[in-house]
FIDREN-478988 format. One record per atom (N, C-alpha, C): residue in one letter; x, y, z. Coordinates in pm, whole numbers, padded with zeros to 5 digits, always signed. Each point is the difference from the previous one (the first is absolute). Layout:
REM residues N
aXYZ
...
This chain:
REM residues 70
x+15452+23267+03393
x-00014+00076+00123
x-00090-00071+00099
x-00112-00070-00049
x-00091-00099+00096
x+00075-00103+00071
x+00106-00066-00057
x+00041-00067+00061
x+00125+00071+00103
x+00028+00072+00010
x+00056+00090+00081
x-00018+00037+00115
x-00161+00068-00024
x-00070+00091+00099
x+00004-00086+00126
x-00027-00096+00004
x-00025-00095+00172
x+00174+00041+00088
x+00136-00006-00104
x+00096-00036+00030
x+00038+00150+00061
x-00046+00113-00095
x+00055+00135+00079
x-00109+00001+00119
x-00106-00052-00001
x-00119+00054+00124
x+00092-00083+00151
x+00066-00081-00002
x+00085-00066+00058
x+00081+00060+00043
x+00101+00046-00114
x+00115+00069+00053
x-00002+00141+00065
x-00149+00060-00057
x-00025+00153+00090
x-00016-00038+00162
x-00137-00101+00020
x-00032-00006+00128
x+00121-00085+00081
x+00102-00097-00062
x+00126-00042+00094
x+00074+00115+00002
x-00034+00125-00072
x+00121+00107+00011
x-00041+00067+00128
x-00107+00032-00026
x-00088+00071+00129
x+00019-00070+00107
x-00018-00132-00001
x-00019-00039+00144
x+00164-00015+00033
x+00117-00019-00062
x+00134+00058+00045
x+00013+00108+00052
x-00054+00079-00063
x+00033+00145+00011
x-00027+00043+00073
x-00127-00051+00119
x-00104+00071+00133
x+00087-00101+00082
x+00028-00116-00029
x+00076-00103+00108
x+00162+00098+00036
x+00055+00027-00106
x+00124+00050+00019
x-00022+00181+00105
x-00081+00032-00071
x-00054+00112+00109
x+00014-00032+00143
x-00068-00068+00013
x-00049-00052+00153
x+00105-00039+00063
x+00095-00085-00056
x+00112-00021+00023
x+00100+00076+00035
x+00018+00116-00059
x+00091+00140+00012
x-00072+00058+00063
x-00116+00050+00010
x-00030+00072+00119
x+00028-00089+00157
x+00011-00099-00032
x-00001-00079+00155
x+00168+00031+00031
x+00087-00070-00158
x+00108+00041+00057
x+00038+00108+00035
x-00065+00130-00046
x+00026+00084+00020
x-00065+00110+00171
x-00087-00081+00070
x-00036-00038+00093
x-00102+00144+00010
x-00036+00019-00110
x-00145+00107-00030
x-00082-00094+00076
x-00041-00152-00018
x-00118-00069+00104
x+00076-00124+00071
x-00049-00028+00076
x+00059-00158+00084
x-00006-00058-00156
x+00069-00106+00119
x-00004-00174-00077
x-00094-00054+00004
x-00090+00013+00128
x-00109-00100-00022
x-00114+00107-00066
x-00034+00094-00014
x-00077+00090-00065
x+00081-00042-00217
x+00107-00041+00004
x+00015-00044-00136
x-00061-00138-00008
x+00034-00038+00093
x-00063-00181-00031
x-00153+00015-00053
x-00052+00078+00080
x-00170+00021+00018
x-00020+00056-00196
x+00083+00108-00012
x-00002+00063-00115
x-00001-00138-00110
x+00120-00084+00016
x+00078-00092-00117
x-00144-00088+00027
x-00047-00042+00068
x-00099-00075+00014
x-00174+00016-00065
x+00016+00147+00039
x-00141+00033-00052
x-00012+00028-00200
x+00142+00057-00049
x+00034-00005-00096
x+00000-00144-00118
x+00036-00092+00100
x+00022-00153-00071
x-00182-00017+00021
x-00080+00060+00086
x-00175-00096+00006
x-00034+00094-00086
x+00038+00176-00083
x-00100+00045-00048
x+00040-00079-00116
x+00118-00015-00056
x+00039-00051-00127
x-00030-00153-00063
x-00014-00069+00140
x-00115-00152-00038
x-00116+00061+00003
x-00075+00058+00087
x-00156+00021+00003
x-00024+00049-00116
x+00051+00133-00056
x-00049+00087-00111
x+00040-00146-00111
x+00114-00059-00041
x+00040-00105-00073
x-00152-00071-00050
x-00030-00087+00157
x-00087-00108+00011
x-00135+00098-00050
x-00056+00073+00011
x-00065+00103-00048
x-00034+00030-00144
x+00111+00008-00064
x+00019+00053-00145
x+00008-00155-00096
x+00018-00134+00074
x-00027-00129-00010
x-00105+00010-00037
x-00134-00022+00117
x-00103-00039+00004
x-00104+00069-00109
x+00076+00097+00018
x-00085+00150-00094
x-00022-00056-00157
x+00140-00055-00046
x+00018-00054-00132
x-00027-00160-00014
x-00061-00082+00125
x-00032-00114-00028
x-00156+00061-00016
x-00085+00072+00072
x-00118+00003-00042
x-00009+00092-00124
x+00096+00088-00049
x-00041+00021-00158
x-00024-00094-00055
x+00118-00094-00032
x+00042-00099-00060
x-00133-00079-00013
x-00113-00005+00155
x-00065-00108-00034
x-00128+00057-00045
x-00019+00134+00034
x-00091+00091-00038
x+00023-00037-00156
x+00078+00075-00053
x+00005-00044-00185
x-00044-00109-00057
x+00052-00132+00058
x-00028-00169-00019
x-00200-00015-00006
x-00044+00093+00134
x-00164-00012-00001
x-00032+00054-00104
x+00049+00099-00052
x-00105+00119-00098
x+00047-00057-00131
């Protein structure tokens, strides 16, 4: 199962981030908001999902080096 766990944590958050992209998408086509109010959406969606990403990185390089000191 350890060697697993990285591969489903993957496939949940690419599910999610389909799943809010395809939203955004149908509501645009569906013309609930503009187009450029989706762009803004598809855009801010792709920086939370690197930022929080780059985030949850850094978090586990300083465990990583935290453990190595002690």
């Amino acid at each position: 199962m350890a060697k697993r766990k990285p591969a489903l944590i993957a496939a949940a958050v690419g599910g999610s981030f389909v799943a809010l992209a395809v939203a955004i998408i149908v509501s645009a086509g569906a013309q609930v908001i503009t187009f450029t109010v989706a762009k803004l959406m598809l855009v801010a969606l792709v920086g939370l999902y690197f930022g929080f990403g780059f985030l949850i990185g850094v978090y586990q390089l300083l465990r990583k080096l935290e453990d190595r000191r002690l």
